[in-house]
C-alpha positions as CSV (number, residue, x, y, z in Angstrom):
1,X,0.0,0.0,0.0
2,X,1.1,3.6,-1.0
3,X,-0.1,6.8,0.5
4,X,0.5,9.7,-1.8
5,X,0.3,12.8,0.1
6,X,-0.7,15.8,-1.6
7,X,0.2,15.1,-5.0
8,X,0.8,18.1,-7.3
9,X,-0.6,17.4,-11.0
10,X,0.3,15.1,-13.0
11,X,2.7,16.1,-15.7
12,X,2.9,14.8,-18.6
13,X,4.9,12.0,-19.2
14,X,6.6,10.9,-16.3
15,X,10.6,9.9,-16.5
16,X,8.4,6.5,-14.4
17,X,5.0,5.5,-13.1
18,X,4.5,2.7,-10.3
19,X,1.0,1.9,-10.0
20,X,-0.3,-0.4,-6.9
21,X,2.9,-2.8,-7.5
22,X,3.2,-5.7,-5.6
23,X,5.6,-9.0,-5.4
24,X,4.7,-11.9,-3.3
25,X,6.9,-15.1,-3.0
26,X,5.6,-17.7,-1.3
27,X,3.7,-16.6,1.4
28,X,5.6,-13.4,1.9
29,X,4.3,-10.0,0.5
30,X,8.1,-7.8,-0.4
31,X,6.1,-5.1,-1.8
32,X,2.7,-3.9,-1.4
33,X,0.4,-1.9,-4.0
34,X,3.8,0.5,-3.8
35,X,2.2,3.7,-6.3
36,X,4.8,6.5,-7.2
37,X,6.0,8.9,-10.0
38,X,9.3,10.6,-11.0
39,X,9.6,13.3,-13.0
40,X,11.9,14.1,-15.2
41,X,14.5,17.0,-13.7
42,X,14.1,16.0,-9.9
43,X,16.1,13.3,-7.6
44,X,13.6,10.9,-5.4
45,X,14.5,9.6,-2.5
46,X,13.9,5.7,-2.0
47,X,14.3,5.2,1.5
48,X,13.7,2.0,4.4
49,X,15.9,-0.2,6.5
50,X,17.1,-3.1,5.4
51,X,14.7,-5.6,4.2
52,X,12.0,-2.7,3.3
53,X,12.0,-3.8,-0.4
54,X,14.1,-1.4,-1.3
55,X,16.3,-3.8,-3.9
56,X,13.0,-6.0,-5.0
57,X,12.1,-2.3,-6.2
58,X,14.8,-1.6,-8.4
59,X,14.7,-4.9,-9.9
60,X,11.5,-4.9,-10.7
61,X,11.9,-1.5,-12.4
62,X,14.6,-3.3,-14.2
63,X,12.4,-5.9,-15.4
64,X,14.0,-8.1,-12.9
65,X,11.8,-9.2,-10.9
66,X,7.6,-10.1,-12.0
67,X,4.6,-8.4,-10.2
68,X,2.1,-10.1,-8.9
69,X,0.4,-7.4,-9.5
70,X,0.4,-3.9,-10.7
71,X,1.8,-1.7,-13.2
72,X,5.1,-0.4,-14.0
73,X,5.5,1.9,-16.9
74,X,9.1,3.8,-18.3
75,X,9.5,5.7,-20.1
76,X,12.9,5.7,-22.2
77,X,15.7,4.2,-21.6
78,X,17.5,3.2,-18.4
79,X,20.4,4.1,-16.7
80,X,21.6,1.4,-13.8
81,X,24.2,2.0,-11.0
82,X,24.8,-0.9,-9.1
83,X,25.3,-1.4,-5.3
84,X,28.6,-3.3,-5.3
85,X,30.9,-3.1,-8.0
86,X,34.1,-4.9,-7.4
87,X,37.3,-6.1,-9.4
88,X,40.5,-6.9,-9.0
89,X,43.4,-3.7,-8.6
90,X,45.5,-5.7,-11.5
91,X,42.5,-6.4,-13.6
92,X,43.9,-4.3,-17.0
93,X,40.5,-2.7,-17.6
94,X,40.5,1.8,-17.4
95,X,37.9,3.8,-16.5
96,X,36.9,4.7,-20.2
97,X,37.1,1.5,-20.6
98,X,34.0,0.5,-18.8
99,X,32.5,3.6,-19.7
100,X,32.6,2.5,-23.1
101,X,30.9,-1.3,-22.3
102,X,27.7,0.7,-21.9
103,X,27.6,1.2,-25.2
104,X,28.6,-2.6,-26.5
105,X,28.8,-4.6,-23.4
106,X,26.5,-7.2,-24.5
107,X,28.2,-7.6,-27.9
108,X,30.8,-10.9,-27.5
109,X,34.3,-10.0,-28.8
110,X,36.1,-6.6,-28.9
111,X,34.1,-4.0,-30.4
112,X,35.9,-2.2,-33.1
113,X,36.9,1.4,-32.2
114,X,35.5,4.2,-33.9
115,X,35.5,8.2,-33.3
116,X,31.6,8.4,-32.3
117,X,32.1,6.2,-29.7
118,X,34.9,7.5,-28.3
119,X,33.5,10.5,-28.5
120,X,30.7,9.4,-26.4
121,X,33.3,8.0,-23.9
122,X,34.5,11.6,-23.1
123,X,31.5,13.2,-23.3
124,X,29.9,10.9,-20.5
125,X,33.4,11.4,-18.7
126,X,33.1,15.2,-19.3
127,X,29.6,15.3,-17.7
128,X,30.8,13.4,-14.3
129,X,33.9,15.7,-14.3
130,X,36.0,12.3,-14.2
131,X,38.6,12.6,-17.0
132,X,41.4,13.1,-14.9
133,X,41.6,9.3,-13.8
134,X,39.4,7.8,-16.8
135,X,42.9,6.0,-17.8
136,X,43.6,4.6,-14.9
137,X,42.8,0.9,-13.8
138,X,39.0,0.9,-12.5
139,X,39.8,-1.5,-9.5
140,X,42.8,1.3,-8.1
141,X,40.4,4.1,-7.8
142,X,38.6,4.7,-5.1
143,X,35.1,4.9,-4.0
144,X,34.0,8.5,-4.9
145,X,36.4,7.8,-8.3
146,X,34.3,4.3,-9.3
147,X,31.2,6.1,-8.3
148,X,31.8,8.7,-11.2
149,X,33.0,6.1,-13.7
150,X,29.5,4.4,-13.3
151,X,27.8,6.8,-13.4
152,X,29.0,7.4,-16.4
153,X,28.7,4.8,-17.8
154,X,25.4,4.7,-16.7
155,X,24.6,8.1,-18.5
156,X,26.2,6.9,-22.1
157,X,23.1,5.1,-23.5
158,X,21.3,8.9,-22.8
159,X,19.0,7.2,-20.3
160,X,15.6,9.7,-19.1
161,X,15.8,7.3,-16.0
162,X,19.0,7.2,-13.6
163,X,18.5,3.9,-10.8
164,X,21.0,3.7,-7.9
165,X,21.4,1.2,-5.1
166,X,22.8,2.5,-2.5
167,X,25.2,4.6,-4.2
168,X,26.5,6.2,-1.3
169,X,26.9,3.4,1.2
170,X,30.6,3.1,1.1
171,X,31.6,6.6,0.4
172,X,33.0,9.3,3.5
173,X,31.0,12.2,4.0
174,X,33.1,14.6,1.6
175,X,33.1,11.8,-1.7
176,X,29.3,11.2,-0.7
177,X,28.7,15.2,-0.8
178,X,30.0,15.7,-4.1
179,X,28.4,12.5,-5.4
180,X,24.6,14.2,-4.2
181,X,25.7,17.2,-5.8
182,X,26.7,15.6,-8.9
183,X,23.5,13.7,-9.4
184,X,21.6,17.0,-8.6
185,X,23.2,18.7,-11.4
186,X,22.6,16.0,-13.8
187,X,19.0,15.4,-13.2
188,X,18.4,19.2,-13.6
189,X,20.8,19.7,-16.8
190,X,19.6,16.3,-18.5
191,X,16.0,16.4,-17.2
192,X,16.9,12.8,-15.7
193,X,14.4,11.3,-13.2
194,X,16.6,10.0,-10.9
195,X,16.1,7.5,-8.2
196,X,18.5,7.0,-5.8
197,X,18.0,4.4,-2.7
198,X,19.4,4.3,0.7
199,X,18.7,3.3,4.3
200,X,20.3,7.0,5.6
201,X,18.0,9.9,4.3
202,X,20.2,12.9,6.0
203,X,22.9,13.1,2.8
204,X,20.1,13.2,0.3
205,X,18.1,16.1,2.1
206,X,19.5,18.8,-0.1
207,X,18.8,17.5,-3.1
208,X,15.3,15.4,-2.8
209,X,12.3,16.3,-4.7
210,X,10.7,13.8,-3.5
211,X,11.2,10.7,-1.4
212,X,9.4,7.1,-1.3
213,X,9.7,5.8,1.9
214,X,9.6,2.0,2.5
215,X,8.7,0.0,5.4
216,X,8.0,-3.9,5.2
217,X,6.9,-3.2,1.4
218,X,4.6,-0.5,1.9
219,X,5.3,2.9,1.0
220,X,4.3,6.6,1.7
221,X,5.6,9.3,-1.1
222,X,5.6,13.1,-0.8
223,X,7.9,15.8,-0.7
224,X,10.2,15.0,2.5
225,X,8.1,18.0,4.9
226,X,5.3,15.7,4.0
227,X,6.6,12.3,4.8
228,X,9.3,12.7,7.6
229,X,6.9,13.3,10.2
230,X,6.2,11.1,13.3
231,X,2.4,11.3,12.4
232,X,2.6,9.9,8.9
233,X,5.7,7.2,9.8
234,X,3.6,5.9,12.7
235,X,0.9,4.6,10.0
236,X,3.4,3.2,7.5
237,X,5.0,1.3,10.4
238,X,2.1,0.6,12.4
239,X,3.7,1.2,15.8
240,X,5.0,4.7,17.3
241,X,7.9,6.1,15.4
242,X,9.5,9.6,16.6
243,X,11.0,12.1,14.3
244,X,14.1,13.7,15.8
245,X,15.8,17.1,14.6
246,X,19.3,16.7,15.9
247,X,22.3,19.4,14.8
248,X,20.2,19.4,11.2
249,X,20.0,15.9,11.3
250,X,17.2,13.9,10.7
251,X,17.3,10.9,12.9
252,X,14.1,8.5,12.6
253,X,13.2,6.0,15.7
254,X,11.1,3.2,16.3
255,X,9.3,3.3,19.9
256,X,10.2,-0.3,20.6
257,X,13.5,-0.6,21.3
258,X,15.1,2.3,20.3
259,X,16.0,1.2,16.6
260,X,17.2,3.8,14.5
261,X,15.9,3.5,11.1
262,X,17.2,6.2,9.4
């Protein structure tokens, strides 16, 4: 279930519309009738603890996972940033390197170079300000570096849809910072919907639109004033939640037991 909370018009042509989605396996219900829009220009939020359904989400945007139910409609392509990414520090493989697999990975053999795609390599570079280390080997960079390579990689098919699992989960404050502001910038210069998910809402403040928050599959979307309250978290979690504003912090915590959720 998904309570939308004062939703503004609908525009035209959303970058994504989830409509009353919901994934059941076995006897378990992941997600819900979970109903949300992006739109094209703005980053959302998709926030809950582990085990909200946050990942069965993303894959079933993907196309990864079946409904049981419910709707899911994109439109254009997709642009997919992953939660773990890992490879080996010797593994011979640069930056633009993997950059360019977004335009031929799934080809088998070594695509054939040629100007327009290398051109496309250092445009998507360009755009996540990463050409300073695009020749160096992707598993010696580090986190705030690798983030930028996907991304770009990511953004070289032109997608009107940017996913991200967790893309900040690894980073330190100051690489997760410029990552947020990074993403901000390219939603509003590319008119990307982007959708970025994490258990931590606090580093995504600045920048949210919007924000979906999960709990046990169900979901309540709204701008964040709308959703982060104690009032409106209670009912999506069915037990008393408290709403703390700590040092411009947001700190979220369940009554029983003191478990901070976010």
């Amino acid at each position: 279930m998904t309570a939308t909370l004062n939703p503004s018009p609908v525009k035209a042509d959303p970058a994504l519309r989830v409509a009353e989605a919901s994934v059941q396996i076995g006897q378990r219900r992941i997600l819900d009738e979970v109903s949300f829009e992006l739109t094209p220009g703005t980053v959302t939020g998709l926030i809950g603890a582990n085990g909200a359904g946050k990942t069965t989400l993303l894959r079933a945007i993907l196309g990864r996972q079946a409904l049981s139910r419910g709707q899911i409609a994109k439109h254009g392509r997709i642009g997919y940033v992953p939660q773990k990414f890992l490879l080996d520090p010797d593994m011979p493989l640069r930056g633009r390197d993997l950059v360019g697999l977004g335009l031929d990975g799934r080809r088998f053999g070594l695509p054939l170079p040629s100007k327009a795609k290398a051109a496309r390599v250092e445009e998507a570079l360009r755009q996540v300000d990463a050409q300073s280390f695009a020749d160096t080997r992707v598993g010696r960079l580090s986190g705030g570096e690798q983030q930028r390579i996907l991304l770009a990689h990511a953004l070289i098919s032109q997608p009107r849809l940017l996913l991200l699992d967790e893309p900040l989960a690894n980073l330190d404050l100051r690489s997760a910072k410029e990552v947020v502001t990074l993403l901000s910038r390219l939603a509003a210069e590319h008119e990307l919907g982007v959708l970025i998910s994490a258990h931590e809402l606090n580093q995504l403040l600045p920048v949210m639109g919007q924000v979906v928050y999960l709990a046990d599959g169900r979901a309540i979307s709204g701008s964040t004033d709308e959703v982060i309250r104690a009032d409106v978290l209670s009912l999506l979690y069915r037990h008393h939640v408290d709403v703390l504003h700590v040092h411009g912090r947001v700190v979220v915590v369940a009554g029983e037991g003191d478990q901070v959720l976010s």
